[in-house]
N, C-alpha and C positions, 0 to 999 in steps of 0.2 A: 741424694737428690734434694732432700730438703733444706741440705746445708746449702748446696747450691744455691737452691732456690732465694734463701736468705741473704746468701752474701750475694747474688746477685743485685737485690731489694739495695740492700744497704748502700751497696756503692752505687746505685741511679741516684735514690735519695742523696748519697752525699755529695754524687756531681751534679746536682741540680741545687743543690745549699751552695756550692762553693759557686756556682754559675752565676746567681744573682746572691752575692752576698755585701750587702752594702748596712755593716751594721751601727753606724755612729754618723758625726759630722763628719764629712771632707772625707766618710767613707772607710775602705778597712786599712790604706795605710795612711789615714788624718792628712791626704794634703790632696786631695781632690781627685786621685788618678783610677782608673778603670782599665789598667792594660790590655785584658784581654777580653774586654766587650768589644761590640760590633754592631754598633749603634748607624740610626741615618743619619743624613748631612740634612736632608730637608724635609720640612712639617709648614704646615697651618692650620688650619683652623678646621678642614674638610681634609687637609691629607695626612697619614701616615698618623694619627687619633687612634689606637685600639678601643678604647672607650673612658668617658668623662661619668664622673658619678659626683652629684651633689655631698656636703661633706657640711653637715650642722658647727654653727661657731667659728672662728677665727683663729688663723694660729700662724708663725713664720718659722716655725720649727721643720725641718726637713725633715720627708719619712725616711723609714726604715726599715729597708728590704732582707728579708730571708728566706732562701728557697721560693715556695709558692705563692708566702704571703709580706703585704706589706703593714707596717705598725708607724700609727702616727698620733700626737697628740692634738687636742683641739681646746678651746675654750668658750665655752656655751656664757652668753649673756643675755638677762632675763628682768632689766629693769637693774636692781642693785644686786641683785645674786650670781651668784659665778658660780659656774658649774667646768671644773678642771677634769678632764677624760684624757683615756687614751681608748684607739680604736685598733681592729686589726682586720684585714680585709684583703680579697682575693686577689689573687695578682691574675689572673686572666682573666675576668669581669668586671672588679673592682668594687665586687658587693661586700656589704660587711658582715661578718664573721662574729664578732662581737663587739662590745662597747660598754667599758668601766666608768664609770664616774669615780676618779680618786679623791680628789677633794672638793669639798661646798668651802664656798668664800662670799666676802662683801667684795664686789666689784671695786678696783681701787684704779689710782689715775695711772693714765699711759700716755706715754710720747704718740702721735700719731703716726709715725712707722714701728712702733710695735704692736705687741698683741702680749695677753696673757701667759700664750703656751709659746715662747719662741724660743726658749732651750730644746736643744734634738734630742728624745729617747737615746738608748743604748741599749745593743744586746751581747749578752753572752751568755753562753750554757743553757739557753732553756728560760733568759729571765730577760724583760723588758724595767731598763731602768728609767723612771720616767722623774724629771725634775723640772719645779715651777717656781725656782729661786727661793723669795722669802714667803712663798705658799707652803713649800715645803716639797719633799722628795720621796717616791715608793720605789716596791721592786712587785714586779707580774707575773706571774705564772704565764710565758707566751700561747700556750694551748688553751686554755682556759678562761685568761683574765683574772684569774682569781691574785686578789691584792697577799703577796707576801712577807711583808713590814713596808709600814709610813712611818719619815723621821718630822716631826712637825715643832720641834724644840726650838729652832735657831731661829732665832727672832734678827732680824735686822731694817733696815727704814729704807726702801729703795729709792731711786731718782727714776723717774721718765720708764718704771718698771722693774722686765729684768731681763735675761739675754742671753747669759753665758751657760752655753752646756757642760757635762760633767765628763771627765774621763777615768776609765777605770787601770789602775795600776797595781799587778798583783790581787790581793784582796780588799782592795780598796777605792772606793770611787771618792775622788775628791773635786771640787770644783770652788768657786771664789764665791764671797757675800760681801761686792762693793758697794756699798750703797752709800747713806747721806753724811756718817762718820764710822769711823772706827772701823771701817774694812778688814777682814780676816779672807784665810784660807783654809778651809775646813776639810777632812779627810774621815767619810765614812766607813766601818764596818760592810762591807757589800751583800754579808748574809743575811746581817740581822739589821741593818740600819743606826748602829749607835755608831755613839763620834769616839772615832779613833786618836785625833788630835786636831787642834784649833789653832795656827799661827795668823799672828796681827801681823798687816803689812807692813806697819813703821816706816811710811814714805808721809812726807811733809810735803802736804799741795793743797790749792785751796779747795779743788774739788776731787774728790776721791772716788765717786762713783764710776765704775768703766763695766763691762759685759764680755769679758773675754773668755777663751776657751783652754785648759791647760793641754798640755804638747809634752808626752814622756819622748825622751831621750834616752840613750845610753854612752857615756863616754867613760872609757878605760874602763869599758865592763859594767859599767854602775848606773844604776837607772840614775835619773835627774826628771821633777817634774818642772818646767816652765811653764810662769802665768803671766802674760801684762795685766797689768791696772796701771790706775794712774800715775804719771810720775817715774814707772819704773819697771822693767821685766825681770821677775825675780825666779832665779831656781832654788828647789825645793826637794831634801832628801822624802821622798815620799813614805819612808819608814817609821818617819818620828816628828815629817814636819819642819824641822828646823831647816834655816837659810843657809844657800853652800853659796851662792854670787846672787849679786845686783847688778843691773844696769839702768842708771839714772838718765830720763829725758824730758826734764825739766817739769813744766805745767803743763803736761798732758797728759788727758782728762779724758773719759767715755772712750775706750778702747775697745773696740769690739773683733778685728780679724783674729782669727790664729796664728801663734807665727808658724814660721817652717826653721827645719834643721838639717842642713843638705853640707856635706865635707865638712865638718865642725863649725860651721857657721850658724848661729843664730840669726834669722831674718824677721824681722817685728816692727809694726806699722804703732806710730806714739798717739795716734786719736787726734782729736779737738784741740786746739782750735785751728791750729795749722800741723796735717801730720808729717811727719818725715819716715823715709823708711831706713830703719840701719841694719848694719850687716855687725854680728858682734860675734869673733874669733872666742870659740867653744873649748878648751881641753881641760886634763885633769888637775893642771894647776892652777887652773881658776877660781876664787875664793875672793871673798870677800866683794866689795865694792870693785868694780872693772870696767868703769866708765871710761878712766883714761887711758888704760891699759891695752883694752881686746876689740876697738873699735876699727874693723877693717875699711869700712866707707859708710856714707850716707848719702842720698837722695831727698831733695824738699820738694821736686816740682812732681805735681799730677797722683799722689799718693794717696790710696785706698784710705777712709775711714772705716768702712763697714767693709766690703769685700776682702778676701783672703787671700795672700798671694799665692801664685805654685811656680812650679819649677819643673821645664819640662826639657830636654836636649842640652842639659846644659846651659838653659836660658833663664832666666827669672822673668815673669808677666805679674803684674799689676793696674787693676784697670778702678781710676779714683769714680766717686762717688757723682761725676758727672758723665763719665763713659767715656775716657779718656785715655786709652792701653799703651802700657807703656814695655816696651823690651828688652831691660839690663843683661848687663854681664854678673853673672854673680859672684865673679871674682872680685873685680876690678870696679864694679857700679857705675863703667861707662852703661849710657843708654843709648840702645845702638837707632831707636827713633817712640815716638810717642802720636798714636791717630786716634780718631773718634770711632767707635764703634757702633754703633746707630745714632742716625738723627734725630731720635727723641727718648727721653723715657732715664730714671735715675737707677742708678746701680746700690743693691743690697745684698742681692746675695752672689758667692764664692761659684771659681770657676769649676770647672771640672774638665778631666782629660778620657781622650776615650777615640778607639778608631784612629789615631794618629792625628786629631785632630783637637783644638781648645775652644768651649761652648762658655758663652759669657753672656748672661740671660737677664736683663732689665727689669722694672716692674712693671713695664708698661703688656708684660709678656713678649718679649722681641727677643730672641736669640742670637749672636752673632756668632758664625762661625768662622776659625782664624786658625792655620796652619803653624804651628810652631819654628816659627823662622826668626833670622835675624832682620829679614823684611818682612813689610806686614802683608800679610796674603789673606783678605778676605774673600772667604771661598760661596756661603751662602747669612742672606738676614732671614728666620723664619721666624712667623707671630702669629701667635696662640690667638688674642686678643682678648687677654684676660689681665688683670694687676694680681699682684702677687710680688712678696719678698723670700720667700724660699728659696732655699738652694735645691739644684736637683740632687735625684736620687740616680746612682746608675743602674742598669740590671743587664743583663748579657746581652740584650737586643734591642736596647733604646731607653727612655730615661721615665720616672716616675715625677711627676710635677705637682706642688701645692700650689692653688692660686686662693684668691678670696673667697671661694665658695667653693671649689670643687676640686678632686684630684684628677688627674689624667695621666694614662700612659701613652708614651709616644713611643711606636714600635717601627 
């Protein structure tokens, strides 16, 4: 009876982990999709709100949901002091649980659409990976909060901040240090926090800073990490570091989307000042520079700087940084049409999929909701009426939202 008892426990808990398990950026397969949530189509401000909880500091870092609770970072500013935290907090009232302060810092400059804490946590096993670029990067005990290694070594000079989240591959979380020169890609130790290996970008551009996010792969069996920066999306044997392909896209600078990797295609958005999206043909004998070689198409009109794409029916969506969605073939990079998605408000953060339906969320707080077609089917616009550049969170029954001041679930 008692074993019963136990594996009965066990598996609620683990179908209530797996239920809402939303533990990175762009969520548990990194390209925005929630299958089998069951989310609403309509919310405001008065409807379909489970509840709003004020939330100390600033941050555009998306949370991050497991099972019961959700984990998010924040950044507390106090004149010139900086107080870098991460919080963790009830997913059915959305009180808080605890609250670390990882790092004390000198308040340093920011682009006006960033924030301090805009890299996403990460979880696995029991650990919250929390990373604040050139602040530096811990691992948490999720129960607890207790800090279990800070890496604070990696010195680098940022531009307009920092951005890009970390991904974990194997035992290793690595993530990029683009800043003002000499940009590298750095690959932690994920136990202990030492550095596993440091690769320089070696791309020639006059501005090198970008905020992207790496994207593991697997082709012929073999993992591949991809990262854009500037200038160029490069993959990356995640084991030792070194370059396995390049792809070169000229003077383009401040790269912030993730790309995707859907039927050996790499999909990757070139940043600043004009971006283009290209489609670049993936297999295992690609190597070296494959700029001329693996370029299936590209697209210059209406393309995302900051927003992610995804890929849903067989469709490619992309919606640029003035709310402009557009609906490729991801074959062929015909675009089968291109409309506005609300009448006001700029796009920053990534869509997400969920209910059969695609949510494309502004900062003005506006949500649009759009049916995954080759026509465009706007089905509802709902508005918070809050700012905010977060992307959402999904969880089994409606979404987990950061705005300027407070978090909310929409149930």
């Amino acid at each position: 009876m008692m074993r019963l008892l136990l594996a009965t426990a066990l598996f609620y808990l683990s179908s209530q982990a797996q239920a809402n398990l939303w533990p990175e950026f762009r969520g548990p397969f990194k390209n925005g999709h929630a299958p089998e949530a069951k989310v609403p189509l309509e919310w405001s401000e008065q409807k379909n709100i489970e509840w709003r909880v004020e939330v100390e500091g600033k941050a555009w870092s998306s949370p991050v949901i497991i099972g019961d609770r959700i984990f998010i970072t924040t950044a507390v500013e106090d004149g010139s002091d900086l107080s870098l935290r991460a919080q963790c907090h009830k997913l059915d009232d959305g009180s808080t649980i605890w609250t670390k302060e990882i790092f004390s810092r000198e308040a340093d400059h920011q682009h006006k659409k960033n924030s301090h804490a805009s890299p996403t946590p990460l979880f696995e096993d029991g650990r919250l990976y929390c990373h604040f670029g050139h602040h530096g990067t811990a691992a948490l005990n999720t129960v607890s909060g207790e800090i279990l290694w800070k890496q604070e070594s990696i010195k680098f000079k940022p531009v307009h901040g920092t951005g890009g989240s970390p991904a974990l591959v194997g035992d290793k979380l690595i993530f990029s240090c683009d800043g003002a020169k000499d940009p590298v890609v750095v690959a932690l130790n994920k136990n202990d926090g030492k550095i596993t290996w440091e690769t320089p970008r070696d791309v020639e551009v006059s501005r090198p800073f970008s905020f992207a996010t790496p994207l593991k792969i697997e082709v012929a069996g073999k993992d591949q990490v991809v990262l854009p920066g500037s200038g160029a999306v490069i993959s990356y044997n995640p084991e030792d570091g070194k370059e396995i392909w390049r792809f070169l896209y000229g003077e383009g600078y401040s790269v912030v989307p993730r790309p995707l990797y859907h039927d050996g295609k790499i999909y990757v958005c070139s940043g600043f000042n004009r971006a283009i999206l290209y489609a670049v043909n993936v297999n295992a004998e690609s190597r070296g520079d494959i700029t001329e070689s693996n370029l299936a198409w590209k697209v210059e009109k209406a393309i995302p700087k900051e927003s992610s794409p995804i890929i849903v029916n067989d469709l490619l969506f992309v919606n640029d940084d003035k709310g402009i969605l557009s609906c490729i073939d991801p074959v062929t990079g015909e675009t089968y049409y291109s409309e506005r998605l609300a009448p006001q408000g700029g796009y920053s953060s990534s869509p997400v999929y969920a209910s059969d339906h695609l949510f494309f969320h502004n900062g003005e707080g506006i949500t649009t909701v759009v049916k995954p077609d080759k026509r465009f089917d706007k089905v509802e616009e709902n508005d918070i009426g809050e700012y905010g550049l977060s992307s959402f969170g999904v969880i089994s029954d409606g979404f987990i939202v950061r705005t300027e001041e407070a978090l909310l679930r929409i149930k």
